[in-house]
Each structure stands twice: as C-alpha cells, then as structure tokens.
C-alpha positions in Angstrom: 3.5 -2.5 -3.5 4.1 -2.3 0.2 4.7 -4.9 3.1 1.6 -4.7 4.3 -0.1 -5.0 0.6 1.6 -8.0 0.3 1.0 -9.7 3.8 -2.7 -9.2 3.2 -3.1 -10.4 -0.4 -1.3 -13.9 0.9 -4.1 -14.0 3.6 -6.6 -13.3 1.3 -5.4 -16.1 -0.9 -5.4 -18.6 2.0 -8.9 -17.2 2.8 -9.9 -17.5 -1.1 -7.7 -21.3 -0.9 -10.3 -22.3 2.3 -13.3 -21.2 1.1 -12.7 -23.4 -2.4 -12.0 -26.5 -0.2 -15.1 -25.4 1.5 -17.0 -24.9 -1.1 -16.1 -28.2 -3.5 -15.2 -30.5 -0.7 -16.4 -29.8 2.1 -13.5 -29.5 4.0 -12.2 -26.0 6.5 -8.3 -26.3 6.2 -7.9 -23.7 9.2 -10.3 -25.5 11.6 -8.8 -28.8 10.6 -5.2 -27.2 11.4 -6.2 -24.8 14.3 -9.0 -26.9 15.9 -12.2 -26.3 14.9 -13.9 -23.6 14.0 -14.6 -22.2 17.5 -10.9 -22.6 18.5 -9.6 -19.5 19.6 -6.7 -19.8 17.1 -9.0 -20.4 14.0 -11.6 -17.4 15.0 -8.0 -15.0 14.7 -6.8 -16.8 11.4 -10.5 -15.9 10.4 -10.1 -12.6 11.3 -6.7 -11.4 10.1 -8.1 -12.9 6.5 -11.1 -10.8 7.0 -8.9 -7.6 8.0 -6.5 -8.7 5.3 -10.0 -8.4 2.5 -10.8 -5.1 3.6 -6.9 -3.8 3.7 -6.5 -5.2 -0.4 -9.9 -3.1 -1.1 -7.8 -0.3 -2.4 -5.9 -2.2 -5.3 -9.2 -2.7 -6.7 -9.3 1.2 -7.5 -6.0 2.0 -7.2 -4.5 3.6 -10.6 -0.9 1.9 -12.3 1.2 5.0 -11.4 4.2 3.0 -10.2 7.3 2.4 -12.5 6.6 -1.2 -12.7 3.1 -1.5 -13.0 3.3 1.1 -16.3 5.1 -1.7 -18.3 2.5 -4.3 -17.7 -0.6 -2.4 -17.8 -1.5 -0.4 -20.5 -4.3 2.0 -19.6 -6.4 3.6 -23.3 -7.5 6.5 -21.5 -4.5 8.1 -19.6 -2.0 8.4 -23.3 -3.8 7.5 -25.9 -1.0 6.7 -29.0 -2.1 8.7 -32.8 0.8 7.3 -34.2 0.9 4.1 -37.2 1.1 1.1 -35.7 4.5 0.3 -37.3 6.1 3.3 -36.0 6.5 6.6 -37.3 5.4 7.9 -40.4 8.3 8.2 -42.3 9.2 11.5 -44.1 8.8 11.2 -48.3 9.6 14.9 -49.0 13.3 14.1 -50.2 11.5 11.4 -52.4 8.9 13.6 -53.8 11.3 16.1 -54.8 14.3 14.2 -56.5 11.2 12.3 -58.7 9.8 16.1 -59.7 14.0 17.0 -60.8 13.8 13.5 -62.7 10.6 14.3 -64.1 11.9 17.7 -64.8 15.3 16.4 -66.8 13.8 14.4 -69.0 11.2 16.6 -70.4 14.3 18.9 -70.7 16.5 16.6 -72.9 13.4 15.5 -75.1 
C-alpha cells in the first residue's frame, strides 16, 4: 500500500474518530482543538479528511494482487482448490497390487 494510501486512511479514521464523538457525545474534537468549526484551521482538517474519503474509495474495489495481501485474504473465485481437505489423495496402487499377489499365493498353496 502506498504513502499516500496510508496518510489518507489515518485521516479518514480521525474523521470516522470525530464523527463517533459527535455522534454519542456531542462533542467536535477538531473544532475543540482548532477553534471552532468556522476556524480556518478546522474547515482544512475537514477537508483533507474529506479529500482523504474520496482518495481510500479505491481499496473498496481494489482486488488482493499484492504478495502480502494474498496470505491474508483468500478469494473462492480467483483459484478455487479440488483437492481433499487433508491434502492430497494419497496413491493406493502399490497397496492394491501386493493384496491381489497375497490373494494370489494363497489360493496357490491351498
């Protein structure tokens, strides 16, 4: 993930952080901080978080092609596995015929 991924997921967190204080208490941490909500200062915190929303709108639909993000994700439709669940079968052929040469020995010596 980029720089600039990363920069705007934190401001969308302290957007998402200031909207929950908002919302259950009441209470705007960046007009509190920056002075008021008409400040000049707070009106550019609001908009960088705003900028930084719209910039994170591609991680929504972005697909885990990234070395890292294969691990952690699993996706059903890109590989799908036919295999058992414990592994691969394992091959009984050798089995099968050394019990048809047993079979076959002792209807011999009877």
């Amino acid at each position: 993930m980029s720089v600039l991924y990363r920069i705007a997921l934190v401001l969308v967190i302290i957007g998402a952080i200031n909207w929950g204080l908002i919302g259950f208490f009441r209470f705007d941490l960046v007009a509190y901080l920056f002075g008021g909500q008409t400040a000049v200062l707070s009106r550019w915190i609001y908009a960088l978080v705003g900028i930084a929303g719209l910039i994170t709108l591609p991680i929504l639909v972005k697909r885990f092609e990234d070395e890292e993000d294969i691990d952690t994700y699993t996706r059903m439709d890109r590989n799908p596995s036919y295999g058992m669940e414990a592994g691969e079968e394992a091959d009984f052929t050798e089995v099968k015929k050394t019990t048809e040469v047993k079979k076959v020995e002792k209807k011999d010596n009877m």
